[in-house]
C-alpha positions as CSV (number, residue, x, y, z in Angstrom):
1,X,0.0,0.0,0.0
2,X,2.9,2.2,1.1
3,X,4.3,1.8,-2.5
4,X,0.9,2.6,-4.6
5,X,0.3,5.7,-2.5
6,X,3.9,6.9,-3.2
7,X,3.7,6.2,-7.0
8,X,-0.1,7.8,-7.0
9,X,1.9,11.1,-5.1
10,X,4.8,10.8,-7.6
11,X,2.2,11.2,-10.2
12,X,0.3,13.7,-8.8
13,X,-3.1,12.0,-8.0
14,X,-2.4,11.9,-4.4
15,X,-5.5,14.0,-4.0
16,X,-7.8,11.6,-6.6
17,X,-7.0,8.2,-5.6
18,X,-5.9,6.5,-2.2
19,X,-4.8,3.2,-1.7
20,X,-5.9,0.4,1.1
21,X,-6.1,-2.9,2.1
22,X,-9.7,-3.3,3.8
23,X,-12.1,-6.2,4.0
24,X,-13.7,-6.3,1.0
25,X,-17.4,-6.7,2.4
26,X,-17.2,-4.9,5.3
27,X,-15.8,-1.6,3.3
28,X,-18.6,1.1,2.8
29,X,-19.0,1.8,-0.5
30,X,-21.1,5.4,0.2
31,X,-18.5,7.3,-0.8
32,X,-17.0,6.2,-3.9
33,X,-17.9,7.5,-7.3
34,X,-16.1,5.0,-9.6
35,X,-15.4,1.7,-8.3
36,X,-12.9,-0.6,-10.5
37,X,-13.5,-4.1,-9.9
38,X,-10.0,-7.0,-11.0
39,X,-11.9,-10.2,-9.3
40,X,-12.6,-13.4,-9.6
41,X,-16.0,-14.2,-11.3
42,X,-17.8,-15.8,-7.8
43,X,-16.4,-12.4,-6.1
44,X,-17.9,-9.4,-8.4
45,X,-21.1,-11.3,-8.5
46,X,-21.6,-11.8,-4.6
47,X,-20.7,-7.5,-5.0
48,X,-23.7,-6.8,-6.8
49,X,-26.3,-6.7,-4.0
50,X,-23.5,-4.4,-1.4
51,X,-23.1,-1.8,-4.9
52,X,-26.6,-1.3,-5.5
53,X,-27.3,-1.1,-1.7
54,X,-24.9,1.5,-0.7
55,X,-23.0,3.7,-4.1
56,X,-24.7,7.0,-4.8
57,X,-27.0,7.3,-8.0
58,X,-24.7,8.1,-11.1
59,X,-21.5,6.0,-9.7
60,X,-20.0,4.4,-12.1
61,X,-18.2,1.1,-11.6
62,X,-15.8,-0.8,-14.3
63,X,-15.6,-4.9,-14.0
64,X,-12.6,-6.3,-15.7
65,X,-13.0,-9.5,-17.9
66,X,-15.7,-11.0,-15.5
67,X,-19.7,-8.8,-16.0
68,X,-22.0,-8.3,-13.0
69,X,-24.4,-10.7,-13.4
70,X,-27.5,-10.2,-13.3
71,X,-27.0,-6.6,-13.9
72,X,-26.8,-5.6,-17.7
73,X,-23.7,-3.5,-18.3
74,X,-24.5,0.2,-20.1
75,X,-21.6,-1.0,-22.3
76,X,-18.8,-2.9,-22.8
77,X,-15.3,-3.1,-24.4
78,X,-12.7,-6.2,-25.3
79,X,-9.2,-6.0,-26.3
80,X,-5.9,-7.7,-26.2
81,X,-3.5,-7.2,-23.8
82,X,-0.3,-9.0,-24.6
83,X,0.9,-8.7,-21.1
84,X,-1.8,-10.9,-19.8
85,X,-1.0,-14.0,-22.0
86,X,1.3,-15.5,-19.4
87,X,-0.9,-15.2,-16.8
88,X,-3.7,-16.3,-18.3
89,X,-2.8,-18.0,-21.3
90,X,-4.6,-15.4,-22.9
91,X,-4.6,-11.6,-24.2
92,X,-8.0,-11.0,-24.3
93,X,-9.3,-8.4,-22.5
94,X,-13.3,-7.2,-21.0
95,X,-14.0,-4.2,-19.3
96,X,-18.2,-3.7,-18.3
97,X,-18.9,-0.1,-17.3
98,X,-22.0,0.2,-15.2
99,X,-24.0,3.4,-13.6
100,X,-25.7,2.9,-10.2
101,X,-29.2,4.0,-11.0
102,X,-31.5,5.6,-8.4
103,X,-33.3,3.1,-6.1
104,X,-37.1,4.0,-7.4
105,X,-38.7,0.5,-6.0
106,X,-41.6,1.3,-4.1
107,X,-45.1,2.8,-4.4
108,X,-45.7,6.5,-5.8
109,X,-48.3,8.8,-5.7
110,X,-47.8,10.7,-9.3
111,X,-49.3,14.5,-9.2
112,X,-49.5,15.1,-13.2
113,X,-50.8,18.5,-14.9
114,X,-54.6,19.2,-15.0
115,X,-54.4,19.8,-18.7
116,X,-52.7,16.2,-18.8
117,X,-55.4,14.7,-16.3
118,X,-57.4,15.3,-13.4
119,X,-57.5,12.0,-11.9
120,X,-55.9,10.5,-9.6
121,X,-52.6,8.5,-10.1
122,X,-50.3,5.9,-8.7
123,X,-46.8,4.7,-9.9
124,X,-45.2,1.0,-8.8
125,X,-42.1,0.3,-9.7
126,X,-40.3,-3.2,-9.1
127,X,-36.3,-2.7,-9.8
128,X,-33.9,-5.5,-10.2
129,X,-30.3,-5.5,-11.3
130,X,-31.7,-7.3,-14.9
131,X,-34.8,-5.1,-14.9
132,X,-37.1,-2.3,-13.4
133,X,-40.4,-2.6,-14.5
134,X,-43.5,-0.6,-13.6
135,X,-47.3,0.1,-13.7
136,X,-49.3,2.7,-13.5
137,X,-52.9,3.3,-12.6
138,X,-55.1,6.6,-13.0
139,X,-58.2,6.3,-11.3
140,X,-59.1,2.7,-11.6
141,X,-57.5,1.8,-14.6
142,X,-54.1,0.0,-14.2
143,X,-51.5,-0.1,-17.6
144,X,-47.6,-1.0,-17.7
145,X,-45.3,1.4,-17.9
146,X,-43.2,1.6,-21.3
147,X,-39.4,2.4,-21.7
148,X,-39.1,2.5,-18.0
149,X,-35.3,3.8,-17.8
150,X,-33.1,4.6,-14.8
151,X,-29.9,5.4,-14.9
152,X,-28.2,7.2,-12.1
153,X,-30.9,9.9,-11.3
154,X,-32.5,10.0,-14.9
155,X,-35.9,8.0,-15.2
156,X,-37.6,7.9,-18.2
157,X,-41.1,6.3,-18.4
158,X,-43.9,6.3,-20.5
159,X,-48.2,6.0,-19.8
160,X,-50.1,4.4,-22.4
161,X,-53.4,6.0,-23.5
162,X,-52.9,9.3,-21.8
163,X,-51.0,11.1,-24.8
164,X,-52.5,13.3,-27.1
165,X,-54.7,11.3,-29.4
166,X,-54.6,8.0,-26.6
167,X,-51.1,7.7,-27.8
168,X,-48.3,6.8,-24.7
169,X,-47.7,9.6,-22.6
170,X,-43.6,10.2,-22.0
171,X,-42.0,11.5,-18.4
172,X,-38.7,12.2,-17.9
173,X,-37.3,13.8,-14.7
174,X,-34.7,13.1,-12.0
175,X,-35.1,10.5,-8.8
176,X,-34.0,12.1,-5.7
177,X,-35.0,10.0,-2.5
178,X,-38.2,9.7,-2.3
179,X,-39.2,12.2,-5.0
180,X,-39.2,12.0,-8.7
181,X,-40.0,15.0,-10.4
182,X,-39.3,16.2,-14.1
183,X,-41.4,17.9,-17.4
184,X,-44.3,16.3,-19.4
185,X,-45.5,17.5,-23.0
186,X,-48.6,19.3,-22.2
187,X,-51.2,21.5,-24.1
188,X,-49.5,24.7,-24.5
189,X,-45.8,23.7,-23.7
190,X,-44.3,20.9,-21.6
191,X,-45.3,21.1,-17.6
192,X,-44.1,19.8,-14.0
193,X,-44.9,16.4,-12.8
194,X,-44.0,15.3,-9.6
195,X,-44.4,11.8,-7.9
196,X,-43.9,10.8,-4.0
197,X,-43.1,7.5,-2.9
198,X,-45.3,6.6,-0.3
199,X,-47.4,9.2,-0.9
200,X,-51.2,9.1,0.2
C-alpha cells in the first residue's frame, strides 16, 4: 500500500485516488464515485447486491473480464492485452462499465398536470439489477409502464393512452430520494410532474 500511494503522489493524483487494504465486504461503499473491480467471477457477482445497496446514483463502476451478473452492463469493451497472456494463457481483455441507477422500488403517488389529467394517479415500480419494470394506474385503470429507464438519477417512463390522441404519454425527470420529479409534453408547452413514494 505504502508503494501505490507513493507512486499515485509521484504522479500527482495523491489527492484523486488513495490506496488500502480493507475487507472487501465490510468496506462502505457510500463514498466512492467509480469503483474498479480485477476479481474473480464468484467475487464481483456476490458484489452486486453491497453496490446497488450503498453507491450514490450516477457511480460508475468498471468490471474487468468478468460482468456483474445479473446486472446488464450500459456497455462494454474487449481487447488484447499482450501482457496478460502469461498469466492467463490469454490476451483477451473485457471491461463492463455500469451506472448505479436511483433506487425507485416502491409505491408513488404521481401529481400530473390538469391539462394532462385530473385523476388520480399511482406509480409502482419493481427494480432488479436485470430489470425495473412498472405500472401505472389513474383512477381505476391499471396499464404498464413503457421504456421505463433509470440510470443514475434519470428516469424515463412512458403511460399508455394518456398522450395526445390515446397515444403513450412520456416523463422524464430526475429520482431524488423519495421524490421524482421532471417535465411532461402538455397542451401549451411541456409542464411539471412530480411523484412521492409513499405518498397518500
Amino acid at each position: 500500500m505504502k508503494l501505490a500511494n507513493n507512486n499515485a503522489q509521484q504522479a500527482g493524483v495523491a489527492d484523486k485516488v488513495r490506496f488500502e487494504r480493507r475487507d472487501l465486504f465490510e468496506t462502505s461503499l457510500q463514498d466512492a464515485t467509480v469503483l474498479t473491480l480485477y476479481l474473480q467471477q464468484g467475487a464481483v457477482n456476490m458484489l452486486v447486491p453491497k453496490i446497488l445497496a450503498e453507491m450514490k446514483p450516477g457511480a460508475r463502476v468498471v468490471s474487468h473480464d468478468y460482468p456483474l451478473a445479473p446486472w446488464t452492463p450500459d456497455r462494454w469493451v474487449q481487447f488484447g492485452a499482450p501482457e496478460k497472456e502469461a498469466i492467463s494463457g490469454t490476451t483477451r481483455t473485457v471491461l463492463y462499465l455500469y451506472t448505479v441507477p436511483a433506487r425507485v422500488s416502491g409505491e408513488w403517488r404521481l401529481e400530473l398536470p390538469a391539462t394532462v389529467t385530473k385523476q388520480p394517479a399511482r406509480l409502482s415500480i419493481t427494480q432488479q439489477p436485470d430489470a425495473t419494470t412498472g405500472s401505472a394506474t389513474i383512477s381505476n385503470r391499471a396499464v404498464t409502464l413503457g421504456d421505463l429507464k433509470i440510470t443514475g438519477e434519470t428516469v424515463r417512463f412512458s403511460i399508455p393512452g394518456l398522450g395526445a390522441g390515446g397515444k403513450s404519454l412520456v416523463l422524464e425527470g430526475r429520482a431524488r430520494g423519495d421524490v421524482l420529479e421532471g417535465t411532461v409534453p402538455a397542451p401549451g408547452g411541456p409542464a411539471a410532474w412530480r411523484a412521492t413514494r409513499g405518498g397518500g
